[in-house]
C-alpha positions as CSV (number, residue, x, y, z in Angstrom):
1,X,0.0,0.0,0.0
2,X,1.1,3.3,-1.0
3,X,1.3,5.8,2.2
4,X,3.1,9.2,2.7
5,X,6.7,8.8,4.2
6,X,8.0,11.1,6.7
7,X,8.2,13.6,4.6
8,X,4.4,13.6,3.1
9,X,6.0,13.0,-0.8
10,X,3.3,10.6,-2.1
11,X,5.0,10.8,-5.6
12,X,8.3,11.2,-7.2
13,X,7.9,12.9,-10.7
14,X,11.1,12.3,-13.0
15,X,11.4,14.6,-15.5
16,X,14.4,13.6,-18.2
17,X,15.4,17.1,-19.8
18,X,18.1,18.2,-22.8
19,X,17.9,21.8,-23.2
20,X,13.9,22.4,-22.3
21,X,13.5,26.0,-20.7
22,X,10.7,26.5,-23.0
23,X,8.6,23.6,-22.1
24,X,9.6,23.4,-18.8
25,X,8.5,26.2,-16.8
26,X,4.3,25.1,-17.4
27,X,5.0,21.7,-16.5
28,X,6.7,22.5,-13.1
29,X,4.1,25.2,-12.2
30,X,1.8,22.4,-12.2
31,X,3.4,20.0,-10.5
32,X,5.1,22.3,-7.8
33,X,1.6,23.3,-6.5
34,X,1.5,19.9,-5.3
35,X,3.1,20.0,-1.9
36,X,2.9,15.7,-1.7
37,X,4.6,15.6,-5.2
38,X,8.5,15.7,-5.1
39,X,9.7,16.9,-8.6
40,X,13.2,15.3,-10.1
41,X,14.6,16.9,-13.2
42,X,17.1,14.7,-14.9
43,X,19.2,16.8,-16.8
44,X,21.4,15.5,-19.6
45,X,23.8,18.9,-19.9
46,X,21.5,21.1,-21.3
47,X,23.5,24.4,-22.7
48,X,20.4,26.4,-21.8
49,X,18.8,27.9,-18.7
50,X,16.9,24.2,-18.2
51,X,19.0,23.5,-15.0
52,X,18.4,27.2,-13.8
53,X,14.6,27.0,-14.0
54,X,14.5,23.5,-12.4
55,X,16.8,25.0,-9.4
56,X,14.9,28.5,-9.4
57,X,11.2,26.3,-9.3
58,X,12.5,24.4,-5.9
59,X,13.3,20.7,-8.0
60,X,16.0,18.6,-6.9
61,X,17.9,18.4,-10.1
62,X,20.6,15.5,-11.5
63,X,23.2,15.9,-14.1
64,X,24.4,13.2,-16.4
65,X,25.4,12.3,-19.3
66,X,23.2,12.6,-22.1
67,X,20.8,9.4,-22.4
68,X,16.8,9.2,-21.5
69,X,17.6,5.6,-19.2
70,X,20.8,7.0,-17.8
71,X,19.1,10.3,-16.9
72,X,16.1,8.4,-15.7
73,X,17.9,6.5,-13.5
74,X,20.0,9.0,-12.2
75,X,16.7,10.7,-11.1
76,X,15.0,8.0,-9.7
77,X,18.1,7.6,-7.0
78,X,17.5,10.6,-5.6
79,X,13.2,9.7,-4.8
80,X,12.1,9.0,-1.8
81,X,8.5,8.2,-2.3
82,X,7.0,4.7,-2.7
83,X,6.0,5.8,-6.3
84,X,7.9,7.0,-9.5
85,X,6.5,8.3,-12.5
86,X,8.7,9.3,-15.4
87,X,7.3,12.5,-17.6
88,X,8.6,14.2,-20.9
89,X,9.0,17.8,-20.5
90,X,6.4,18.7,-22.9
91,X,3.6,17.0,-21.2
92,X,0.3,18.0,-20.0
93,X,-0.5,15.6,-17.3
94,X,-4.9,14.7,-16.7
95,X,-6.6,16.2,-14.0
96,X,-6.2,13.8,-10.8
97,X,-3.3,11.9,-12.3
98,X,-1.6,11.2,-9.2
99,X,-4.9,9.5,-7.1
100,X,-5.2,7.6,-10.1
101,X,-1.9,6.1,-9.9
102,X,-1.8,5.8,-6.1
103,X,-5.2,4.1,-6.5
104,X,-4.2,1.6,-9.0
105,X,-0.8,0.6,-6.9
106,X,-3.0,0.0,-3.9
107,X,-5.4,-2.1,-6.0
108,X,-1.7,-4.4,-6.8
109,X,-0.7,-3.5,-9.8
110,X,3.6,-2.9,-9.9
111,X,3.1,-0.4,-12.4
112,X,1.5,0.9,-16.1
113,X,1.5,4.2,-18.2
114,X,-1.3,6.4,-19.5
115,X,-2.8,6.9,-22.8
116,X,-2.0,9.5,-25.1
117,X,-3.1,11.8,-27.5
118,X,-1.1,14.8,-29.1
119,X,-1.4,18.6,-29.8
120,X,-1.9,19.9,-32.0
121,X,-3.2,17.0,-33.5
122,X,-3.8,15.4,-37.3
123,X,-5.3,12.4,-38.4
124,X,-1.9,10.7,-38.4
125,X,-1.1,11.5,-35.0
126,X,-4.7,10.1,-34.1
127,X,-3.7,7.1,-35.7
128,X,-0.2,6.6,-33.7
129,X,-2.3,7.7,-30.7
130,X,-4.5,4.8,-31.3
131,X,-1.8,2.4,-32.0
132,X,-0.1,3.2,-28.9
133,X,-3.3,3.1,-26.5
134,X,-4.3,-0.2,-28.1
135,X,-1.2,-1.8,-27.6
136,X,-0.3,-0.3,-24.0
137,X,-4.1,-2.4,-23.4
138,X,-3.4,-5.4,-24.9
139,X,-0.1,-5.9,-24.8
140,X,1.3,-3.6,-21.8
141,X,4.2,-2.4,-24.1
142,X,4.1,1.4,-22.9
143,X,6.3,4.5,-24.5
144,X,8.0,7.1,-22.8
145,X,5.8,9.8,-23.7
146,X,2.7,7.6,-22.2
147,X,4.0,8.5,-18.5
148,X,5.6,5.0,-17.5
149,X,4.7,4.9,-13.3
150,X,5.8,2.2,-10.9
151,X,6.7,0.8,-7.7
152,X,9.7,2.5,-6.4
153,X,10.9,-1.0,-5.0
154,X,10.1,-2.9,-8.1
155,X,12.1,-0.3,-10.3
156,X,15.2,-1.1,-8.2
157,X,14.3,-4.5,-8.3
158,X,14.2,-5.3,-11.5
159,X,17.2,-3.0,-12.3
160,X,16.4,0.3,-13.3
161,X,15.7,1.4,-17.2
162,X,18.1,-0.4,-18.9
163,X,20.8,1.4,-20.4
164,X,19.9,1.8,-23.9
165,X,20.5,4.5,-26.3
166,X,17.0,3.8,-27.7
167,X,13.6,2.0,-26.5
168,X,14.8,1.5,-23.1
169,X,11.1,2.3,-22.6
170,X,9.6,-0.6,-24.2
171,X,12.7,-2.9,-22.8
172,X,11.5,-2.0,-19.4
173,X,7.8,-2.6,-20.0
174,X,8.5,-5.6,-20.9
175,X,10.3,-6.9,-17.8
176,X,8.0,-5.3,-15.7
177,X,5.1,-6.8,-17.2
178,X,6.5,-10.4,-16.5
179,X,7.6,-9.4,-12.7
180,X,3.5,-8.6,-11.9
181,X,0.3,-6.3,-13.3
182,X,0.5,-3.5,-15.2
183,X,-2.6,-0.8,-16.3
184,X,-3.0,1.8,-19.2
185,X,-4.8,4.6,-17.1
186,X,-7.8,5.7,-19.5
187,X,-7.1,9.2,-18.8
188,X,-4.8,10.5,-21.8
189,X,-1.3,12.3,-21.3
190,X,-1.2,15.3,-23.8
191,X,1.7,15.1,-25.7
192,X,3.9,17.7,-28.2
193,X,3.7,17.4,-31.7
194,X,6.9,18.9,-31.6
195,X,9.1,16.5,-33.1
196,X,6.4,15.3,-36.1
197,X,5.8,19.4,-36.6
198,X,9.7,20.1,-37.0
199,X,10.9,17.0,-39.1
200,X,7.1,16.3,-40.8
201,X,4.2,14.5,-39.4
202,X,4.2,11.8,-42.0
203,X,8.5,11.3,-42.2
204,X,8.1,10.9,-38.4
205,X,5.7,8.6,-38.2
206,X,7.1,6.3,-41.2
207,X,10.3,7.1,-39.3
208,X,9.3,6.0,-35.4
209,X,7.3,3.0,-37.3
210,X,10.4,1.4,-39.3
211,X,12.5,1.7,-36.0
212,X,9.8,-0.1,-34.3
213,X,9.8,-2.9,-36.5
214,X,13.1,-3.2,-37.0
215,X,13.8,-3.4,-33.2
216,X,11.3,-6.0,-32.8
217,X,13.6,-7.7,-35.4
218,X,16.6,-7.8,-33.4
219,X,18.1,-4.6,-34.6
220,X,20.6,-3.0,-32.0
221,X,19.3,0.3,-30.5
222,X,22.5,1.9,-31.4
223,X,22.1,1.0,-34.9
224,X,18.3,2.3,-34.4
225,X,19.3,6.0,-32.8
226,X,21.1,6.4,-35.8
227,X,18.2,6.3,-38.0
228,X,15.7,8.2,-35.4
229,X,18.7,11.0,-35.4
């Protein structure tokens, strides 16, 4: 059961972050108001004034290297609650997010993610959202950007994110699915449509798809970051 430790955090939030101080600030605003929320920002030597806002805001901040599961894990050292939930800089969490986590651990499951959807959005992006809610139901293979959540135990238990320069996301979903239950949370995670705006929506997507495929395949993730670079 997940209770308040001495000092009231209910949940860690760990916030991976390269270079961010324009998505940041919102994100923090919201979670700081939370007194039971204890916010981590995982830096991976960002050049801008990432660090300084995360510092200014009240965070406990980590510097790393440069590497989502090395960041990640970095932050997740430094948490003292009973539950960790790993967040992209440009999210926009649901309203009540964190009693919906807490009440799912209680219930037993270890872990799970949230759907998605993007802004601003396109009938592509609703069709990656909808690949990516379908198969975080199904087959409880979650993405970063779906707001992976677990057991603060479990995570240290099983390891930590496995250091991977790509898809250590879905390489941890998928241990943690075989160590106990996992949920999707129906209430969506807003995402950015950042990446897809900058690069194209439909490069990206035929992009992100090939990599998945190929890493189901057997393909090294170094060989994959190549390719999503």
């Amino acid at each position: 059961m997940v209770q308040p430790v001495a000092n009231n955090k209910q949940l860690s939030v760990i916030i991976p972050t390269l270079n961010e101080q324009k998505s940041l600030p919102a994100l923090l605003s919201f979670l700081t108001s939370d007194p039971s929320i204890e916010v981590i920002v995982a830096d991976g030597g960002s050049s801008d004034k990432t660090v300084d806002i995360a510092i200014e805001m009240g965070c406990i901040v980590t510097i790393s290297e440069p590497g989502r599961a090395l960041q990640m894990n970095q932050g997740a050292s430094k948490a003292t609650s009973e539950v960790l939930l790993f967040l992209h800089a440009d999210s926009q969490l649901p309203s009540n997010f964190k009693q919906s986590i807490i009440t799912v651990i209680q219930s037993g499951f270890i872990g799970g993610a949230h759907k998605i959807t993007f802004f601003p959005e396109s009938i592509g992006l609703k069709m990656i959202a909808w690949g990516s809610n379908i198969r975080g139901t199904y087959l409880q293979s979650y993405y970063g950007d779906q707001g992976i959540f677990v057991r603060n135990d479990v995570f240290h238990q099983l390891g930590k994110f496995p250091l991977l320069v790509l898809m250590e996301d879905v390489a941890f979903s998928k241990i943690l699915r075989r160590h106990g239950k996992t949920v999707l949370l129906d209430k969506p995670i807003v995402s950015s449509s950042r990446r897809f705006l900058k690069y194209g929506v439909m490069r990206t997507i035929l992009t992100m798809q090939w990599i998945k495929f190929l890493y189901f395949l057997g393909v090294s993730p170094t060989t994959l970051k190549k390719l999503y670079s």
